[in-house]
C-alpha atoms as a printed R data frame, in Angstrom:
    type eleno elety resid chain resno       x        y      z
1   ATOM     1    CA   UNK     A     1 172.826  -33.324 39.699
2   ATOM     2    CA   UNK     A     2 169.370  -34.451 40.598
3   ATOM     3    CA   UNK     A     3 168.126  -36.248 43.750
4   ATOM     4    CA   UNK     A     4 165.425  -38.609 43.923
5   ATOM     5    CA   UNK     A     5 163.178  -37.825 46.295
6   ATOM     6    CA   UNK     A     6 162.721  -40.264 48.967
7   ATOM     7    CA   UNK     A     7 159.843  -38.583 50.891
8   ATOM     8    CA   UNK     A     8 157.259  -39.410 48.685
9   ATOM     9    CA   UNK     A     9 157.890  -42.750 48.540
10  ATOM    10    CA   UNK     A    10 157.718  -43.035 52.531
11  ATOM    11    CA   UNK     A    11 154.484  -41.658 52.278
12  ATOM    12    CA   UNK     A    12 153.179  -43.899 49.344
13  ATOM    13    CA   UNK     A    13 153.719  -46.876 51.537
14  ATOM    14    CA   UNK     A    14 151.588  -45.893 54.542
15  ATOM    15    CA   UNK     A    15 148.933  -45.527 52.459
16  ATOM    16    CA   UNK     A    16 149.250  -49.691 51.494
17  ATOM    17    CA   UNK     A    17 147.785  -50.435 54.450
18  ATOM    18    CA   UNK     A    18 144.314  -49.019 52.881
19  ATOM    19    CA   UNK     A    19 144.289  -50.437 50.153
20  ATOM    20    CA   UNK     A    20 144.781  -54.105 50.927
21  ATOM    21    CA   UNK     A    21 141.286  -53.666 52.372
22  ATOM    22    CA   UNK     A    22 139.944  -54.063 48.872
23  ATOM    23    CA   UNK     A    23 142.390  -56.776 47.506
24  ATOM    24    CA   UNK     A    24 139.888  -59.784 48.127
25  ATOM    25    CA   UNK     A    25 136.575  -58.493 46.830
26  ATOM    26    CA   UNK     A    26 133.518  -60.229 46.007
27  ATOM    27    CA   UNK     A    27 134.583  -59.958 42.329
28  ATOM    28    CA   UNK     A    28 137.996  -61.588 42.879
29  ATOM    29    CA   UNK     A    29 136.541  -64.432 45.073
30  ATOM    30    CA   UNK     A    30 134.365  -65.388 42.195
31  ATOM    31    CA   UNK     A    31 137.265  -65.727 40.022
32  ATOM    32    CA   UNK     A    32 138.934  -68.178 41.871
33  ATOM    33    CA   UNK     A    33 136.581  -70.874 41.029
34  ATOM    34    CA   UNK     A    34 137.795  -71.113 37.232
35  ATOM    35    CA   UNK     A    35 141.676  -72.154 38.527
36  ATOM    36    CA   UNK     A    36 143.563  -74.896 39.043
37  ATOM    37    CA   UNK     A    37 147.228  -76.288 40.520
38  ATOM    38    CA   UNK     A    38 148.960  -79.327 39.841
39  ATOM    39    CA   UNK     A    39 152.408  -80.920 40.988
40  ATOM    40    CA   UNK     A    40 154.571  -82.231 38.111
41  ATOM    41    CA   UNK     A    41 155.869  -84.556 41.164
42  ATOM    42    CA   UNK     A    42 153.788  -87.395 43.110
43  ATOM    43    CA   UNK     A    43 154.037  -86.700 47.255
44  ATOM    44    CA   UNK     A    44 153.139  -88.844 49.641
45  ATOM    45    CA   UNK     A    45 150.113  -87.578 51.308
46  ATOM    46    CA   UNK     A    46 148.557  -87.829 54.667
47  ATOM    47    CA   UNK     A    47 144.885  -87.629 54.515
48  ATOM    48    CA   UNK     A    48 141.987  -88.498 51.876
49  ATOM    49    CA   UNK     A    49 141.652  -85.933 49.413
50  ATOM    50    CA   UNK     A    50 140.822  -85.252 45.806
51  ATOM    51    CA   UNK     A    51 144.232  -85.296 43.940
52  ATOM    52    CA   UNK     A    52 145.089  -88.598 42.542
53  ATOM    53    CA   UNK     A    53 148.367  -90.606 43.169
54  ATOM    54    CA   UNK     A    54 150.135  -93.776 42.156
55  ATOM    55    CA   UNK     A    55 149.372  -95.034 45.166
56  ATOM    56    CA   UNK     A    56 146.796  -97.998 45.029
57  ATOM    57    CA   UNK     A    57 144.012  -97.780 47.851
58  ATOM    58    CA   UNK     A    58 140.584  -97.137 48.748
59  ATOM    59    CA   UNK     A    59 139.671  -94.840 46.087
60  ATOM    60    CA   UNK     A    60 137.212  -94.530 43.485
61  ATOM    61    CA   UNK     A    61 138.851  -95.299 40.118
62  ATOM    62    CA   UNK     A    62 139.848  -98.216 38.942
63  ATOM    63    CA   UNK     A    63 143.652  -98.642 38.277
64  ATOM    64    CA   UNK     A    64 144.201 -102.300 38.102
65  ATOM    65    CA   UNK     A    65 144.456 -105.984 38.766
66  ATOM    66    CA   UNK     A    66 147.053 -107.915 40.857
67  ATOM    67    CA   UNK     A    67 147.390 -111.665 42.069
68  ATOM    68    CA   UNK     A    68 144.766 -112.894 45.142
69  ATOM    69    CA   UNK     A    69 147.220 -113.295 48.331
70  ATOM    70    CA   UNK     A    70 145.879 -115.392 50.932
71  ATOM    71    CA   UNK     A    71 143.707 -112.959 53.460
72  ATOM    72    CA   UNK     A    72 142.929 -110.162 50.577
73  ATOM    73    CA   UNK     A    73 139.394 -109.095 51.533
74  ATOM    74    CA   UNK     A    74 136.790 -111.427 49.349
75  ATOM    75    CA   UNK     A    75 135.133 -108.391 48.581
76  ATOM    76    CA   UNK     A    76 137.607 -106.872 46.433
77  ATOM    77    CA   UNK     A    77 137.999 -109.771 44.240
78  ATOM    78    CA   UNK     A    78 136.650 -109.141 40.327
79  ATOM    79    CA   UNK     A    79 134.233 -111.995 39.988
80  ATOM    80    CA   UNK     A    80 133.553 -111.219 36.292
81  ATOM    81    CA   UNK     A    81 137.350 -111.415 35.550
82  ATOM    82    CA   UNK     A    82 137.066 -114.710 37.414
83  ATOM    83    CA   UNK     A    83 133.976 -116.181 35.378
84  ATOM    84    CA   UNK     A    84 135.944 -115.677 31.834
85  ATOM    85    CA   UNK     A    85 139.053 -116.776 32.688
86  ATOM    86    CA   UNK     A    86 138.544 -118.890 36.168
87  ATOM    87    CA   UNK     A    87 141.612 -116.389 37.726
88  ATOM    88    CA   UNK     A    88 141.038 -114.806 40.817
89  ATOM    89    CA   UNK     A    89 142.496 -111.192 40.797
90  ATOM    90    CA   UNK     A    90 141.644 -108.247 43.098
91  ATOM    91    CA   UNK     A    91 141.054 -105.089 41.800
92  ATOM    92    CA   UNK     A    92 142.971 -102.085 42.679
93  ATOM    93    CA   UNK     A    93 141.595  -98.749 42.871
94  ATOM    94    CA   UNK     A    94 143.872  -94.934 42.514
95  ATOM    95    CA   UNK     A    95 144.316  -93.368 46.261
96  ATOM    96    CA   UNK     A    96 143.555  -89.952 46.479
97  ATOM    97    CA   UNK     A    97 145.037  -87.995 48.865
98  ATOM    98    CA   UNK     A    98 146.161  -84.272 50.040
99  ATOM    99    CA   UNK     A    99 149.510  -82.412 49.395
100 ATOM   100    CA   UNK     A   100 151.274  -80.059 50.630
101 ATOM   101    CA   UNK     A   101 151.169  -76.928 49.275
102 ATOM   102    CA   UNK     A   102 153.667  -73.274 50.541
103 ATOM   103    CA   UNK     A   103 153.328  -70.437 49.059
104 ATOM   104    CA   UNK     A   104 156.503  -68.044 49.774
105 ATOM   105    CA   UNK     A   105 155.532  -64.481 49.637
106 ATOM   106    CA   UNK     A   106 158.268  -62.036 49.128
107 ATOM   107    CA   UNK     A   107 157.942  -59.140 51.507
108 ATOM   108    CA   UNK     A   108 160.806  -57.485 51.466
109 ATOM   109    CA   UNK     A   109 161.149  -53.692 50.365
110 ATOM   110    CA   UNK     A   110 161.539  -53.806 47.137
111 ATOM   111    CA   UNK     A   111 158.444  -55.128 46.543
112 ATOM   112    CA   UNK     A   112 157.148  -51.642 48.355
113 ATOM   113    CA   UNK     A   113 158.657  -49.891 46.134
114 ATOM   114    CA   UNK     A   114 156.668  -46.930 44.695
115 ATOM   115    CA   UNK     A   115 152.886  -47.461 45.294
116 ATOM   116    CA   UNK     A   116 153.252  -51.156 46.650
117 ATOM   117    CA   UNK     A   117 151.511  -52.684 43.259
118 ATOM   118    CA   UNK     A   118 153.907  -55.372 43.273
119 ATOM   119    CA   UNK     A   119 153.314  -56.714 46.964
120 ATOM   120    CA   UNK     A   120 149.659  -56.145 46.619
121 ATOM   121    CA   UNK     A   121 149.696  -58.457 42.876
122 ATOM   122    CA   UNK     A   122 151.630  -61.185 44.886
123 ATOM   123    CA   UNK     A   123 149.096  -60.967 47.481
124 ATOM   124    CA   UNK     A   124 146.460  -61.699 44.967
125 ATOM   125    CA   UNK     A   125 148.187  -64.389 43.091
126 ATOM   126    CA   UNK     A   126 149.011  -66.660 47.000
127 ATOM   127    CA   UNK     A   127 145.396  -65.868 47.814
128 ATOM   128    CA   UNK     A   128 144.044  -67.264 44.402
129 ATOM   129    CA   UNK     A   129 146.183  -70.286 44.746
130 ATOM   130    CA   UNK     A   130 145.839  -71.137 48.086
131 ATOM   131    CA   UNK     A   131 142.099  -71.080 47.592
132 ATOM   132    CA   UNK     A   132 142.722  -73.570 44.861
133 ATOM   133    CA   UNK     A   133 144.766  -75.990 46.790
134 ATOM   134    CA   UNK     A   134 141.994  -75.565 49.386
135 ATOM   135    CA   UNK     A   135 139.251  -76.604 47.798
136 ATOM   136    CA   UNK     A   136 141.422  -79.732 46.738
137 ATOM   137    CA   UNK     A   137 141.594  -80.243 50.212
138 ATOM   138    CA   UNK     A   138 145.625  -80.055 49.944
139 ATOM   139    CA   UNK     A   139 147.124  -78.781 52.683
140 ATOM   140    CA   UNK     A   140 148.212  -75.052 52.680
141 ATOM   141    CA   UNK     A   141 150.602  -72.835 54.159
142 ATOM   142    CA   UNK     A   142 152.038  -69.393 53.312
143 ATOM   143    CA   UNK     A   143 155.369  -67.638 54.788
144 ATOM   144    CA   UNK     A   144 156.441  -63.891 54.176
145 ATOM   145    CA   UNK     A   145 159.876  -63.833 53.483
146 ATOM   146    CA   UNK     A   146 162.957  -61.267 53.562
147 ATOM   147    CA   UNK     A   147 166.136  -62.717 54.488
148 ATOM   148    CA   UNK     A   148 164.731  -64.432 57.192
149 ATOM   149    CA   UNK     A   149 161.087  -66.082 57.802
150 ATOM   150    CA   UNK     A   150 158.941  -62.929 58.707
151 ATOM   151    CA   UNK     A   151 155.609  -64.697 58.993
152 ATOM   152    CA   UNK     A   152 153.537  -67.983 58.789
153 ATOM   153    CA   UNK     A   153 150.364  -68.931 58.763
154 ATOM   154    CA   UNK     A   154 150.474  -72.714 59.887
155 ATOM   155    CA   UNK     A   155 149.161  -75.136 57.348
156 ATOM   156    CA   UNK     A   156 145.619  -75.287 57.110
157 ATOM   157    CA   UNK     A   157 143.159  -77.578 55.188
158 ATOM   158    CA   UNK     A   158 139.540  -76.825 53.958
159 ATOM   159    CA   UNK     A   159 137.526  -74.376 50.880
160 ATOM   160    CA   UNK     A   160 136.380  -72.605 54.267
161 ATOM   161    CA   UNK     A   161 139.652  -71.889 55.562
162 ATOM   162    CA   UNK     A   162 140.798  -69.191 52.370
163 ATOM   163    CA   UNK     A   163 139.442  -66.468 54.874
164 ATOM   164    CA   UNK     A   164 142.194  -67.011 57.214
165 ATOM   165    CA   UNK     A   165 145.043  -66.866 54.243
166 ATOM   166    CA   UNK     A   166 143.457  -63.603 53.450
167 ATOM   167    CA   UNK     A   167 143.291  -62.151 56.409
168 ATOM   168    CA   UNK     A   168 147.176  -63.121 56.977
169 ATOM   169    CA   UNK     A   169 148.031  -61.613 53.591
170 ATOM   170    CA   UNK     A   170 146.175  -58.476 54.504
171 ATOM   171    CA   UNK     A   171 148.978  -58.202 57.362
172 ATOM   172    CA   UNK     A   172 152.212  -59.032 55.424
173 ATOM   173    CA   UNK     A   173 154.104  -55.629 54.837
174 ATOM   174    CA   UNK     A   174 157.001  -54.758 52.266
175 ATOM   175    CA   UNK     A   175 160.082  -54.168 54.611
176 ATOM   176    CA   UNK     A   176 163.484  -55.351 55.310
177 ATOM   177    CA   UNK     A   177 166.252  -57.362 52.977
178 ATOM   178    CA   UNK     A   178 165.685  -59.876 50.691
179 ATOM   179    CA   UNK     A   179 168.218  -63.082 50.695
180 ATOM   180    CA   UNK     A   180 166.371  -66.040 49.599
181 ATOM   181    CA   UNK     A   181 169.091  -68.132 50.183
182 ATOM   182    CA   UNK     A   182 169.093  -68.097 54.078
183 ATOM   183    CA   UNK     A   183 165.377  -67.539 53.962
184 ATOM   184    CA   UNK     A   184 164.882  -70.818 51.573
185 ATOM   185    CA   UNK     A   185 167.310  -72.880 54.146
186 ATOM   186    CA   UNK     A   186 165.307  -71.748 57.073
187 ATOM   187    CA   UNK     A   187 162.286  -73.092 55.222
188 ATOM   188    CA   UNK     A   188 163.254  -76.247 54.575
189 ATOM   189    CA   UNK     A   189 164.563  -76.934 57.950
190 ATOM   190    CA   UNK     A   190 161.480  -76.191 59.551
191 ATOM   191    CA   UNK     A   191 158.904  -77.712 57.259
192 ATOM   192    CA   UNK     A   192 160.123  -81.746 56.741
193 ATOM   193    CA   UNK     A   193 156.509  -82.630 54.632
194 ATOM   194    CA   UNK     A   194 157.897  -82.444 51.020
195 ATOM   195    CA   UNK     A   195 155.205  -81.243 48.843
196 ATOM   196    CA   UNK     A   196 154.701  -77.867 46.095
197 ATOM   197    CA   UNK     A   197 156.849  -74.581 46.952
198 ATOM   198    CA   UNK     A   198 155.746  -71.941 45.046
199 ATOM   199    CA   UNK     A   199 157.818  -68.514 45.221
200 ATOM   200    CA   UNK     A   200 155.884  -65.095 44.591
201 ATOM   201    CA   UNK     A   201 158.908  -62.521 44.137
202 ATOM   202    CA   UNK     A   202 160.299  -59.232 42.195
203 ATOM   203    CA   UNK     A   203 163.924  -61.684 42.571
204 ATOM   204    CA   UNK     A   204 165.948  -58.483 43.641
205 ATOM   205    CA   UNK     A   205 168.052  -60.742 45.745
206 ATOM   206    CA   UNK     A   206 172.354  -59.228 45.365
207 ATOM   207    CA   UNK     A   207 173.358  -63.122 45.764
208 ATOM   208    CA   UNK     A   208 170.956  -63.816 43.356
209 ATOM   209    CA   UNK     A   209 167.847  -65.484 43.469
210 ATOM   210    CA   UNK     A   210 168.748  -68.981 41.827
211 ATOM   211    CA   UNK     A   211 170.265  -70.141 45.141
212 ATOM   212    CA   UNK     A   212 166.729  -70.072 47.064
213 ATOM   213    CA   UNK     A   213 165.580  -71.993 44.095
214 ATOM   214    CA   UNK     A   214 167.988  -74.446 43.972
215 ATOM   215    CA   UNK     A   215 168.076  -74.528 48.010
216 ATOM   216    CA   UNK     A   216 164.332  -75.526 47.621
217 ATOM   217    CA   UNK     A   217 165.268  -78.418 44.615
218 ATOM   218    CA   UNK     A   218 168.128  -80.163 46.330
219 ATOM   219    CA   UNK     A   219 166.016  -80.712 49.479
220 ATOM   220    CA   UNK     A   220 162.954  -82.467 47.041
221 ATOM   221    CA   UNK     A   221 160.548  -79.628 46.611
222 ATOM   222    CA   UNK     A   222 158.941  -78.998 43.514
223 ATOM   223    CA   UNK     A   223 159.494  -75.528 43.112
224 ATOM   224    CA   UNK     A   224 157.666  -72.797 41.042
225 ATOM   225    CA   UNK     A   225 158.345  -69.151 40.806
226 ATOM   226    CA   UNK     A   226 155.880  -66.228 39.971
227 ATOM   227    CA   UNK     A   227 157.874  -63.651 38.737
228 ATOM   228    CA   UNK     A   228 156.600  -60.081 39.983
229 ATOM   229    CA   UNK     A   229 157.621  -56.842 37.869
230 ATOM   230    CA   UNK     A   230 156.870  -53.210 37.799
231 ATOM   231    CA   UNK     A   231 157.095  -51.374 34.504
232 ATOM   232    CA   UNK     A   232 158.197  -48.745 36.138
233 ATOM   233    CA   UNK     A   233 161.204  -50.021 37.006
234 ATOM   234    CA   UNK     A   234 162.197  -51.335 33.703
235 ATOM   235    CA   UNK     A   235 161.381  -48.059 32.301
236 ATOM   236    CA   UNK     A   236 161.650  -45.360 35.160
237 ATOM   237    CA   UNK     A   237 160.545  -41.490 34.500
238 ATOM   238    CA   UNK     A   238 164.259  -40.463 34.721
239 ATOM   239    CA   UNK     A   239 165.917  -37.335 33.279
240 ATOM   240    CA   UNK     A   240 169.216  -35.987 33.329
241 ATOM   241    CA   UNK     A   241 171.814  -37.032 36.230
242 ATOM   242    CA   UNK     A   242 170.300  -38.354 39.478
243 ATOM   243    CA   UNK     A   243 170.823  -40.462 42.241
244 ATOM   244    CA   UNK     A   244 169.589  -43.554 42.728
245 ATOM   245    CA   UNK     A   245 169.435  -45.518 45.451
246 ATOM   246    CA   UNK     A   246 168.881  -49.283 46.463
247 ATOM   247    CA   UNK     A   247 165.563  -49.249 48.661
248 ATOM   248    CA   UNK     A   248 166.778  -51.993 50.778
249 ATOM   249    CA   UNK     A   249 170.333  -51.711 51.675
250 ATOM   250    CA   UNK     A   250 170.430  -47.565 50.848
251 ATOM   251    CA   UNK     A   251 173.399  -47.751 48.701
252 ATOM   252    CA   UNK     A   252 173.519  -44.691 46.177
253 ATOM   253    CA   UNK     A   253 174.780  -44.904 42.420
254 ATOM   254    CA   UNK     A   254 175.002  -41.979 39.892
């Protein structure tokens, strides 16, 4: 009987650190401009923005006509609609406001695993997002996540503002179990602002990683999942009998 190795490994993931110093290049910055997010649900926002709502208000399209009231501002009323049809009706315009946006980073082990290409991938996919939902000016926030919260980088609004998300995903490191059930309850109990949840994650979770998700629906989140995946774990170079174990908890199988 063979034995995998686990030495190698070990020393594959201290050199991760290096690496993540290239993640954000000039190259991948310039990419980001081409990309785009959007909610299939309607949040109530907080602050003027550039994602429209059903929300009438003080925005810049036109959306549509309602009734004069008694004390409406004069200067809202449509005097054209007025000189056809001698009706006075105020015209409503489409609010545009921010939402909130979390990106959940899985940082467990088993996204380590091997050379750390899947943390580094999910790194790249919450920094090209975020950036998006920045320059929307939507508000942003990212947690790490094993079975508990491991790190948060508060919510944060502004194009400018993708430098600190990268420097906070520079930081995150693969370690520890995942459980997104317990993590996902945490979450929601500490952030009440509804808004887009959107789950970066190899979904190696034993309990299995539908109850995060549906942790994350039941409490009115619109959630979306990036699924992250090796090859080589689908496929591993295996031959003969070995011994594999679970990188995580450190249980063995033949």
């Amino acid at each position: 009987m063979g034995l995998l190795d686990v030495l190698p490994w070990r020393r594959e993931k201290r050199a991760v650190a290096a690496k993540d110093d290239d993640l954000f290049d000039d190259d991948f910055q310039r990419k980001l401009e081409y990309l785009a997010l959007v909610s299939r649900r309607v949040f109530a926002g907080r602050l003027r923005a550039e994602r429209r709502t059903k929300k009438s208000g003080s925005g810049v399209e036109f959306a549509d006509h309602r009734d004069y009231q008694p004390g409406d501002d004069f200067r809202t009323l449509d005097w054209n609609v007025y000189q056809r049809f001698e009706k006075l009706l105020v015209r409503l315009y489409e609010e545009e406001e921010d939402l909130a946006i979390y990106f959940i980073v899985d940082a467990s082990a088993s996204m380590g695993f091997g050379d750390g290409r899947k943390l580094r991938y999910a790194k790249k996919v919450a920094a090209a997002l975020a950036y998006v939902g920045l320059a929307n000016l939507d508000r942003v926030s990212i947690v790490t996540t094993t079975d508990v919260l491991s790190g948060r980088m508060p919510e944060t609004r502004g194009k400018a503002r993708i430098f600190k998300a990268f420097r906070f995903l520079r930081a995150a490191r693969a370690d520890g179990h995942t459980d997104l059930g317990d993590a996902m309850k945490t979450f929601v109990a500490q952030n009440k602002r509804r808004g887009l949840a959107v789950l970066i994650s190899d979904l190696y979770d034993p309990a299995g990683f539908e109850r995060g998700i549906n942790v994350l629906r039941y409490n009115k989140f619109d959630p979306f999942v990036v699924h992250v995946v090796d090859p080589a774990e689908g496929k591993p170079k295996l031959h003969g009998d070995v011994l594999v174990y679970d990188c995580e908890t450190g249980d063995e199988r033949e």
